[in-house]
N, C-alpha and C positions, 0 to 999 in steps of 0.2 A: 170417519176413516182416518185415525190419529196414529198414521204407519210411522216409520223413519221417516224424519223429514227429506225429503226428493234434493238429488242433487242442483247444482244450480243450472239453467241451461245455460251453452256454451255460447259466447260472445262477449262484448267488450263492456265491463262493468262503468257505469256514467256517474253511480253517484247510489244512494240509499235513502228509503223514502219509508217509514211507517216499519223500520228493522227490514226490509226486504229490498235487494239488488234492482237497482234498474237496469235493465241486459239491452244492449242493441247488439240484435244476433247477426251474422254473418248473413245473414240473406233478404238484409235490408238494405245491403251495399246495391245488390242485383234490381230491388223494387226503385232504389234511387235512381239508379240511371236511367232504365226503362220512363220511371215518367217524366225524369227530366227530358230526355229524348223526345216523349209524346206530348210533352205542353210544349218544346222552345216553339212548336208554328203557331202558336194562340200567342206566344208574347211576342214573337216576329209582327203577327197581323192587329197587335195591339199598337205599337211602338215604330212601326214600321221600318227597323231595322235586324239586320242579320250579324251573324257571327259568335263571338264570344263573350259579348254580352247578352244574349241571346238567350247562352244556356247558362251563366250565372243567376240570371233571374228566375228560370226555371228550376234552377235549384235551389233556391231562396224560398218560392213556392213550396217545392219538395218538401224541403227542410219545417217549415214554417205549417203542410199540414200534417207532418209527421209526430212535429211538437203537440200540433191536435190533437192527434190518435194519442199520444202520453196522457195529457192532460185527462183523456176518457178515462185510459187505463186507471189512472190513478187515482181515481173518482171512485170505480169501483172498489181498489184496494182499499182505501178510507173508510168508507161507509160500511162494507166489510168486518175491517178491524172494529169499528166500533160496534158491532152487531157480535160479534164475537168469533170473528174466524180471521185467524193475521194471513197477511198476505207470506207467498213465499217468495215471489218473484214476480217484477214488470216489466215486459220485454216487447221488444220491438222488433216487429218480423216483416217476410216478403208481403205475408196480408196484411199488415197492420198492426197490429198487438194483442196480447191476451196477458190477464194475468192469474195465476194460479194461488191455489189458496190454502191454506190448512185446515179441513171437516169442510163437511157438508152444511149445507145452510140448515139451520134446526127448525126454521117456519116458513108457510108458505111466502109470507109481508117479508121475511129476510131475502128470501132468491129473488121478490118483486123487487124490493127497493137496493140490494144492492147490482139489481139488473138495469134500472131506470134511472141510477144516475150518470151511469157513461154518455148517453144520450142527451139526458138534461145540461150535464155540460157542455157538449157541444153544441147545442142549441145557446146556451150563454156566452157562448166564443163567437160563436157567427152573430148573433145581434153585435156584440162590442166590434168585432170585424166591420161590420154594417156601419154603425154611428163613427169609425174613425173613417174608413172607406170614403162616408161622406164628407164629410169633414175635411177632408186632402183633398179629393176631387178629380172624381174618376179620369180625368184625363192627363192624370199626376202617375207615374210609373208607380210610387207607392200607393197610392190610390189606389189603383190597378188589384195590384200584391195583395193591399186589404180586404179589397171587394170580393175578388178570387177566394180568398180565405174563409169569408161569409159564405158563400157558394160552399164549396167544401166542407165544412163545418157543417151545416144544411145539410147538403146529403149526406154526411156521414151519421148523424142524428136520426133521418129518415129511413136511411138503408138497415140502421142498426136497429128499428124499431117492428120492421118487419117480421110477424109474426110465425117465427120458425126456428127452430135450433140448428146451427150455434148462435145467432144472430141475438144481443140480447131481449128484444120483443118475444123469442122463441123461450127466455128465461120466464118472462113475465106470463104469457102464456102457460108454458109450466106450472110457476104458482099458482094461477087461478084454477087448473082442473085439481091440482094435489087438494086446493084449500077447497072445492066441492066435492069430490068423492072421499076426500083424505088418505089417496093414495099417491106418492110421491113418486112413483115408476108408472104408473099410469099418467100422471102427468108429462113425464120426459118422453113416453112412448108418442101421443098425442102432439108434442109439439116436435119429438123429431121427425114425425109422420110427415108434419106439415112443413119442417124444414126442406126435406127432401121435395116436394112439391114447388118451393121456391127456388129450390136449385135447377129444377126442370124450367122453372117460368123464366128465369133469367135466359137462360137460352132459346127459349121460344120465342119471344120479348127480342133477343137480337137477332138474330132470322125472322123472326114474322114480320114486325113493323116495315124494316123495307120492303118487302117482298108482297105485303097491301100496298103500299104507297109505288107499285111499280116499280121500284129500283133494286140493285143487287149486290144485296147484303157485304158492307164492308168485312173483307178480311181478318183486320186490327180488332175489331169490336168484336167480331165473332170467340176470336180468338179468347179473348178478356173473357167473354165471357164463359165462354167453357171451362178455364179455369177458375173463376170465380162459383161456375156451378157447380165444377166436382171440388172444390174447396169447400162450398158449403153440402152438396153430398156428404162425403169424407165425415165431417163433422154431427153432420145428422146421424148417421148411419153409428158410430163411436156411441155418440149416447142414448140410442136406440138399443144399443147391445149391453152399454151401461147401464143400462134397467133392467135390462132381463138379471142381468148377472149381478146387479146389489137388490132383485125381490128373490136370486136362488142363495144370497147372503142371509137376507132377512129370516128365511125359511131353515137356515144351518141350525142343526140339533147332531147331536153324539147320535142320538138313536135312529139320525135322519143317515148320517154318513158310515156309522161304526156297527161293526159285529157283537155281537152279545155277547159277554167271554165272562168267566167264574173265575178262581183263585183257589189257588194249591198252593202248598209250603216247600219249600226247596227242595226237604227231605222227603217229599211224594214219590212214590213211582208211577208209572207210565198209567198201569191197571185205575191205580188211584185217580188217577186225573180224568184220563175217559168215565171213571163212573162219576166222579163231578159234574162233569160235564154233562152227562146224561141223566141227574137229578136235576139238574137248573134249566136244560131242555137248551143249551147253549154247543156251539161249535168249537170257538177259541175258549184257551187255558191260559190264565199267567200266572204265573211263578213270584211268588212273593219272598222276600228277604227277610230275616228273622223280625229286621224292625218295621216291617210291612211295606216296604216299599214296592212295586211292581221293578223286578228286577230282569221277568226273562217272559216269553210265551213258548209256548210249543206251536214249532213247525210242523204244519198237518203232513207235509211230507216227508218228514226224516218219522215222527210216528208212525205212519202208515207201513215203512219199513220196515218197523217189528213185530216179527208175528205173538199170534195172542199169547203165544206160551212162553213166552218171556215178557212180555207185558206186565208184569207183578216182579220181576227181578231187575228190570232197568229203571234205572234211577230218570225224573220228567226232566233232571240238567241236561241228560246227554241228549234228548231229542228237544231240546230249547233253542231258541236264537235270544242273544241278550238285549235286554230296553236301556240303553247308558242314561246315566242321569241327567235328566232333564226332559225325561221322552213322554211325561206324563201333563194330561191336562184337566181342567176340572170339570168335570162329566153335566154340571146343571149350568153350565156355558149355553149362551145362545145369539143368533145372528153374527154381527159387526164382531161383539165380541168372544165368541169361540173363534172366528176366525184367525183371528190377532195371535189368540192364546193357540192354535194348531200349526200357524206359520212361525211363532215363536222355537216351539216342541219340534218342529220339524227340520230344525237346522240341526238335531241332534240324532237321527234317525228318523226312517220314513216310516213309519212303525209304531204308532204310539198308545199310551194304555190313558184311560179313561176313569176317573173313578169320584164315586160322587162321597162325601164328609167318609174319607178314607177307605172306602170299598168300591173293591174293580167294578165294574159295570158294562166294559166295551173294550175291542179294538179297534183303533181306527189307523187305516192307511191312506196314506199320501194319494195317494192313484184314485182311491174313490173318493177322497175329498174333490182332487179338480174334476171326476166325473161331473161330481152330482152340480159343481157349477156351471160346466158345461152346458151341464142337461138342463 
């Protein structure tokens, strides 16, 4: 999917990494506060102090696993790039991070491995977090900070491994059903099936647990996690529909979207063109230019307005609508790539003629293209 490359998303550029922006977007200010807010009572009850050192530490925390979630990120872009798709941006958000890509992964081992090394990273942060952690001495405020980090780094690894999309385990997942059926929409279908199922567990999981153990059910947590589960909802759901609509890509043919149309010379008349048209067993007409270009079609309804008996006296110009150049695409086009070439043509008119090693073969319009994706 090698469209115009996507703008950059909006936020504060930090620096550039593998040619792509590192972005910390504007609604990572709002996840910083929030958790520095919800850790300063774990460093209050660590340190046994209040105030405003309180929440610098906690935001040191912040900070500290925010630089985690980068480090994920970036882990992905790399291995990425080196597989052959650059990154276009890594950004830092209210969830966390993601970072976007340019193409699609070309194998199944490409969406595993560059799904499974955000997580491996993290996993390699929290052991070093661990061995410094110890090393200072958990009853050392940095100590603390390190150990905290290991902890965090840890579940960001294991949250991230959970088998379900967008989560990347729900990547890995994916590849493994694409690389046995060798369908790659079947795969995304399957793991965002199952994403959506962890979006439900997470909330069940905070409601149920208390609510065996007799107690009832903290507020804060519930909360978290309802949006944590229509976040990862949200996200399942996107590439659940992302598959239908890159297998009704896959399936794009001219003779899958377009009308079957013949060609007539400029100097046709009307009579001319309908008997064309009813020798080729075809509907639409287009109008070719002396040097064969598809220059114009006939409007079935400005045609339909003249009656038979001048049908042989009007010229097929004055019941034509024109094709401006550039409105033509190449008829033995298919999937990823007619698409390209139809949104191409289509910024010149919605309207476009079809023709395969220089003869018409089709018209296709805009309207039944995003049908038939739709559909």
């Amino acid at each position: 999917m090698n469209a115009a490359r996507p703008e950059r998303p909006s936020g504060w550029v930090l620096g550039h990494v593998a040619g792509a922006p590192v972005v910390l977007a504007p609604s990572w200010l709002l996840a910083a506060v929030v958790l520095t807010v919800l850790f300063a009572p774990n460093v209050s009850a660590w340190t046994g102090q209040t105030g405003t050192l309180t929440y610098v530490v906690a935001l040191a925390f912040v900070v500290l696993l925010f630089a985690s979630v980068l480090v994920h990120e970036l882990a992905h872009g790399l291995v990425a790039r080196a597989r052959g798709q650059q990154p276009h941006a890594f950004v830092l958000t209210l969830w966390g991070g993601h970072t976007t890509f340019g193409g699609a992964a070309p194998t199944p081992a490409t969406t595993a491995l560059v799904a499974i090394v955000g997580p491996l990273a993290n996993i390699v942060l929290a052991v070093l977090f661990l061995v410094a952690g110890r090393a200072v001495g958990g009853d050392v405020l940095l100590g603390m900070l390190l150990l905290s980090g290991a902890v965090a780094n840890g579940f960001v690894a294991a949250f991230n491994l959970v088998p379900g999309l967008p989560l990347d385990g729900g990547r890995v997942l994916e590849a493994g059903v694409w690389a046995a059926t060798g369908d790659r929409h079947r795969g995304t279908v399957v793991a965002g099936w199952a994403g959506r199922l962890v979006a439900v567990g997470v909330v069940l999981v905070a409601l149920g647990n208390p609510l065996l153990a007799g107690r009832t059910p903290d507020l804060v947590t519930v909360a978290w996690a309802a949006l944590v589960g229509a976040f990862l909802w949200s996200g399942a759901t996107g590439a659940i529909r992302g598959a239908r609509t890159g297998r009704a890509v896959d399936a794009l043919t001219v003779q899958r979207v377009g009308s079957p149309a013949t060609a007539v010379g400029a100097r046709a008349s009307l009579a001319e063109a309908r008997a064309a048209a009813a020798a080729a067993g075809v509907a639409d007409v287009v109008v070719v230019a002396p040097d064969g270009r598809p220059a114009a079609y006939v409007d079935p309804a400005a045609a339909a307005s003249v009656p038979p008996a001048l049908a042989g006296t009007t010229a097929v110009g004055a019941v034509s609508a024109p094709l401006p150049v550039g409105t033509t695409v190449d008829g033995a086009l298919v999937g990823q790539a007619l698409l390209h070439a139809l949104s191409a043509a289509s910024a010149h008119g919605p309207v476009l003629a079809a023709t395969v090693e220089g003869r018409v073969v089709a018209l296709v319009r805009a309207k039944d293209v995003v049908a038939a994706l739709r559909g």
